[in-house]
ZAMARGU-4260 file (C-alpha; in steps of 0.2 Angstrom, whole numbers, plus 5000, padded with zeros to 4 digits):
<rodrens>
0) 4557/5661/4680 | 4552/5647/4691 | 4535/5642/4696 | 4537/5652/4714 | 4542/5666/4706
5) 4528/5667/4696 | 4515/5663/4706 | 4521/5675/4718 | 4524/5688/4707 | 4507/5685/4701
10) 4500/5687/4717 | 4510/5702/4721 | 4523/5697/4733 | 4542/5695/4735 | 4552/5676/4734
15) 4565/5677/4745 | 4581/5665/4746 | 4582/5664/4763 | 4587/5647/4771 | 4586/5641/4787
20) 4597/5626/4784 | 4608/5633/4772 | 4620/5618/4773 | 4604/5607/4769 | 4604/5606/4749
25) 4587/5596/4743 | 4577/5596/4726 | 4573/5609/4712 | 4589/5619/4718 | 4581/5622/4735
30) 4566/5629/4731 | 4558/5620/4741 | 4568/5630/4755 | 4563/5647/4749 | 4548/5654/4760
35) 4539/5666/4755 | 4535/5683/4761 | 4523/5695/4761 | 4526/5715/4756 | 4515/5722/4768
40) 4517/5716/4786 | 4514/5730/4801 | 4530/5738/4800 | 4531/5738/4782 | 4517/5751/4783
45) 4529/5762/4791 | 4546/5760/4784 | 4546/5758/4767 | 4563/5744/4763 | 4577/5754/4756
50) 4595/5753/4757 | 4599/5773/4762 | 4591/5792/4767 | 4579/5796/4778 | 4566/5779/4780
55) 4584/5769/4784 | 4587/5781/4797 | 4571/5779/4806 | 4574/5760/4803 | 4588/5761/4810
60) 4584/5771/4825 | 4569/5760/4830 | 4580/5743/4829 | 4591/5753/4841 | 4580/5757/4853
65) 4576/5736/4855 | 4593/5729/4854 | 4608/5729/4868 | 4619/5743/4873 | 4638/5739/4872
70) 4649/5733/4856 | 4649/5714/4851 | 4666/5712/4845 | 4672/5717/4862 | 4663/5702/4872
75) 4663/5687/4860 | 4677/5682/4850 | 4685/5667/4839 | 4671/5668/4826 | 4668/5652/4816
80) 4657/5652/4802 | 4643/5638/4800 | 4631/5644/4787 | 4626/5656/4776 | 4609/5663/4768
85) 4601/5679/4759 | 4596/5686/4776 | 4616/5685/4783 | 4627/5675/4791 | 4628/5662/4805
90) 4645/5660/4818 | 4648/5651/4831 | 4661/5663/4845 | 4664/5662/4863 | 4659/5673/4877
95) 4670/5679/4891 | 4667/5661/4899 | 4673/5652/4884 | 4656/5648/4882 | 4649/5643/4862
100) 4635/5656/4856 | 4627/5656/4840 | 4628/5675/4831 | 4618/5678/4817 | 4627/5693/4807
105) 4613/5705/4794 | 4619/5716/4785 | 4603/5730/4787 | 4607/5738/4770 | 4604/5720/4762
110) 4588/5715/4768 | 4574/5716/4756 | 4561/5717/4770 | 4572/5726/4784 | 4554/5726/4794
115) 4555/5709/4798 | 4571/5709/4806 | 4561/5716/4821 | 4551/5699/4823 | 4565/5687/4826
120) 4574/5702/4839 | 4555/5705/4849 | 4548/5690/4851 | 4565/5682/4855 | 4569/5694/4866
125) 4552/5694/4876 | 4545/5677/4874 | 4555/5661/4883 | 4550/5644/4884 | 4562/5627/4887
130) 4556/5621/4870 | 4561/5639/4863 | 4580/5643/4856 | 4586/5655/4869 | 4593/5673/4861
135) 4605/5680/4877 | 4604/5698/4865 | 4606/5710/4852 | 4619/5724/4843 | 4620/5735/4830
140) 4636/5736/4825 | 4636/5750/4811 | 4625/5743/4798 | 4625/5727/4804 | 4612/5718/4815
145) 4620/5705/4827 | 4608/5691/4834 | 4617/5681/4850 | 4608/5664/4853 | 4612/5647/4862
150) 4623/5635/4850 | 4615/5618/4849 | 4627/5605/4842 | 4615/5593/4837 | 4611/5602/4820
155) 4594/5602/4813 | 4579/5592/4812 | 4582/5593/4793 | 4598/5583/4794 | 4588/5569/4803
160) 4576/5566/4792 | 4586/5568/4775 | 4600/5557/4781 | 4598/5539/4772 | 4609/5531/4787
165) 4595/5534/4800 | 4574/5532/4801 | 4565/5539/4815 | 4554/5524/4824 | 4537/5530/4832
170) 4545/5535/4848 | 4558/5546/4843 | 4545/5557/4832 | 4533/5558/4847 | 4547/5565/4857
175) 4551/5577/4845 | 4532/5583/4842 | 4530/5583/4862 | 4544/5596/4862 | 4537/5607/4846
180) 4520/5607/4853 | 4523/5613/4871 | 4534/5628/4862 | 4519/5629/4848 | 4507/5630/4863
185) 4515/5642/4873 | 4516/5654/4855 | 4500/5653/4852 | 4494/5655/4869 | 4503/5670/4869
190) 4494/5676/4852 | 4508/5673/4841 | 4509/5663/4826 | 4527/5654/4819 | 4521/5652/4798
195) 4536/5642/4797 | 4537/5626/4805 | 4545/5613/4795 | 4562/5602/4800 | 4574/5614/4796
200) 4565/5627/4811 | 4569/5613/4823 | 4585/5612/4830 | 4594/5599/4843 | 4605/5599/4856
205) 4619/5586/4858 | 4609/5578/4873 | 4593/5578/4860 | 4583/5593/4869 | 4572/5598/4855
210) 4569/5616/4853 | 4561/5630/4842 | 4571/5641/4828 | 4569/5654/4814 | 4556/5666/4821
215) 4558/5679/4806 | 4541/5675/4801 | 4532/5675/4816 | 4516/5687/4816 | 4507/5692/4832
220) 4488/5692/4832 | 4475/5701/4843 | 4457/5705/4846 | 4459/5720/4833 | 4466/5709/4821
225) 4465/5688/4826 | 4467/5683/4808 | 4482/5687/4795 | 4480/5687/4775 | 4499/5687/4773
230) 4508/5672/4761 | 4520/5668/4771 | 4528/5653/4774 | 4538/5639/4764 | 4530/5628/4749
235) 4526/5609/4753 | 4521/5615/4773 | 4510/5630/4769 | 4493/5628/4776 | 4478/5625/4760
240) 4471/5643/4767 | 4487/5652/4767 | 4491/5647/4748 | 4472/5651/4745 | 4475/5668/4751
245) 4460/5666/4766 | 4462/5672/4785 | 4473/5662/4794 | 4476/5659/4812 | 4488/5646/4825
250) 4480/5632/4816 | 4488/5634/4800 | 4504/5631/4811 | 4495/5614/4814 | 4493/5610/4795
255) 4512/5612/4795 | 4516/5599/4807 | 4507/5589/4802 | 4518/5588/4787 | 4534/5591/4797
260) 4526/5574/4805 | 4526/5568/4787 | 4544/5571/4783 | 4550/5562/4798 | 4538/5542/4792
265) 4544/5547/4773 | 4562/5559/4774 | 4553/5572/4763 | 4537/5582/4763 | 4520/5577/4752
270) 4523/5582/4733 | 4540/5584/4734 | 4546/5577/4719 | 4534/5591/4710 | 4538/5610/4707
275) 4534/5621/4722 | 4520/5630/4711 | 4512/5613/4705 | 4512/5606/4725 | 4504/5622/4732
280) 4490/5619/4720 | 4487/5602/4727 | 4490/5607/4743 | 4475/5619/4739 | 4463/5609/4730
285) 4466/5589/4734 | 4460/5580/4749 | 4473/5581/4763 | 4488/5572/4760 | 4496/5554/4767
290) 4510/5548/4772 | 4519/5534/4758 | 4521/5522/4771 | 4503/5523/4780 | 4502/5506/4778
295) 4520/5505/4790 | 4513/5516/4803 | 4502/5511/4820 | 4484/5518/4820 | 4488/5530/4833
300) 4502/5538/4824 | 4488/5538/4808 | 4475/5548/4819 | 4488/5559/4826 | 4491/5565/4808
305) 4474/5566/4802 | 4470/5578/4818 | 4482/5590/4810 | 4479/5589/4792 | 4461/5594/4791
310) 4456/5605/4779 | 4445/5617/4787 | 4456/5624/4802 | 4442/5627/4812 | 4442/5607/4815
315) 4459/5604/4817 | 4466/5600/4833 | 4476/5614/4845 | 4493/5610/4851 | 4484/5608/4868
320) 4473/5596/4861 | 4486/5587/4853 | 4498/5585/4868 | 4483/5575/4874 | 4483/5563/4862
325) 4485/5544/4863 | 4502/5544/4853 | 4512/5555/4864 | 4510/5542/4880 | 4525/5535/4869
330) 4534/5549/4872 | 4553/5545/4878 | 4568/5554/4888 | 4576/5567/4876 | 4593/5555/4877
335) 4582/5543/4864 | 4586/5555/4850 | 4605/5556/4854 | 4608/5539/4842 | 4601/5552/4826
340) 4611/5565/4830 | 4628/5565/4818 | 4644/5568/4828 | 4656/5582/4822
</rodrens>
């Protein structure tokens, strides 16, 4: 057993291997890949997860009363497949314009938490920002789920930041936290919080538009309930009060760009060269972490962090706050990231 398992087991919840990136392959086997999810989300309540017999049908039934009408197979064709993880597989097709989609394929009798499949189909499908990967719609095709999004070429943050051939200067990673904060702001405006922003939820077009991903974890708070208790989320980025078990909020997305801002200065997140249990607890009980080239960075660039990576989340900055900040005025055109993006 590795030191997630354990810890999670421990705490009484599930590891699962699902992978955003899955062509992205880093330290400890990927561990550092596997978020973490919580057993007892809303839905779970209702729908206990099994793979047959009467809960699978009223699983089923509710999925189908939120996705399209109509049979997939039919509209988009000359599948490609680009990636693979536990939750299902990722294609690229054409429409009836010859125009390249994205499908995400989940098999429904393979999902260990089918109740979470509802969060990536309803907040896709009813929230929509620029800075917000667009999902044109949804099938059930037998016992699969199919998932039809925009295709962006340029691949993920993740390939950006692990590449040895290309660093990010200041400008390039204040355009790409322009872009993930205006698409943070709008979720958390709209009472919803991600619980899995890191590089590989960021993805890119071929002009360099910058744009949110991987909504499976998203949780939606509200007067009745404005905090969540949920471990959820992936080692390394996870908030020190989400680790700790507290009430969390939006701001615990904060703590994670924070080091999502890390892993552009460094390539990899704070404590990566540790085990995913072992970086949790430091995450949990040391001051907040630094960048290894602090010294390389400008003061403005410094501060920007240091908004984010405050331990108590009732100080840290909100994405409004943020967008405000001195170190977004060196913010350039999206066409500035075009040199980091790897041609196919």
């Amino acid at each position: 057993m590795n030191g997630v398992s354990n810890y999670v087991s421990d705490a009484g919840n599930d590891v699962t291997s699902y992978m955003t990136s899955p062509s992205v392959i880093r330290k400890h086997d990927n561990l550092a890949k596997k978020p973490l999810r919580n057993v007892l989300e809303p839905l779970a309540e209702k729908n206990e997860a099994v793979s047959g017999g009467e809960n699978y049908d009223k699983f089923r039934d509710a999925l189908k009363s939120v996705v399209c009408i109509g049979d997939p197979r039919k509209l988009f064709t000359e599948l490609v497949k680009i990636g693979e993880g536990s939750t299902g597989i990722v294609y690229t097709a054409l429409d009836r314009n010859r125009k390249k989609v994205a499908v995400k394929r989940m098999d429904l009798r393979k999902q260990q938490r089918k109740e979470l499949l509802f969060n990536e189909v309803l907040i896709m499908r009813d929230y929509h920002h620029p800075n917000i990967v667009n999902m044109y719609s949804s099938y059930l095709v037998g016992d699969e789920l199919w998932v039809v999004m925009e295709y962006l070429e340029g691949g993920a943050l993740t390939d950006i930041v692990s590449s040895s051939h290309s660093k990010m200067d200041e400008q390039q990673i204040a355009t790409v936290c322009k872009s993930v904060l205006l698409g943070l702001a709008y979720l958390h405006e709209n009472n919803i919080i991600h619980r899995d922003i890191k590089s590989d939820s960021i993805l890119l077009s071929r002009e360099g538009i910058v744009k949110l991903s991987d909504f499976g974890f998203c949780a939606q708070v509200s007067r009745d309930i404005p905090k969540r208790k949920s471990l959820v989320g992936t080692p390394y980025w996870m908030a020190p009060e989400v680790i700790a078990r507290l009430p969390y909020n939006q701001p615990a997305d904060i703590w994670s760009l924070g080091i999502m801002l890390i892993e552009m200065i460094d390539g990899e997140p704070p404590y990566f060269n540790e085990p995913p249990l072992q970086a949790m607890r430091k995450v949990r009980d040391l001051a907040p972490p630094k960048s290894k080239n602090n010294h390389r960075i400008s003061q403005r660039l410094q501060s920007f962090i240091e908004r984010m990576l405050i331990r108590d989340e009732t100080k840290r900055a909100t994405a409004y706050e943020l967008l405000q900040h001195p170190f977004l005025k060196q913010t350039g055109p999206y066409d500035c990231l075009i040199p980091l993006i790897r041609r196919p």
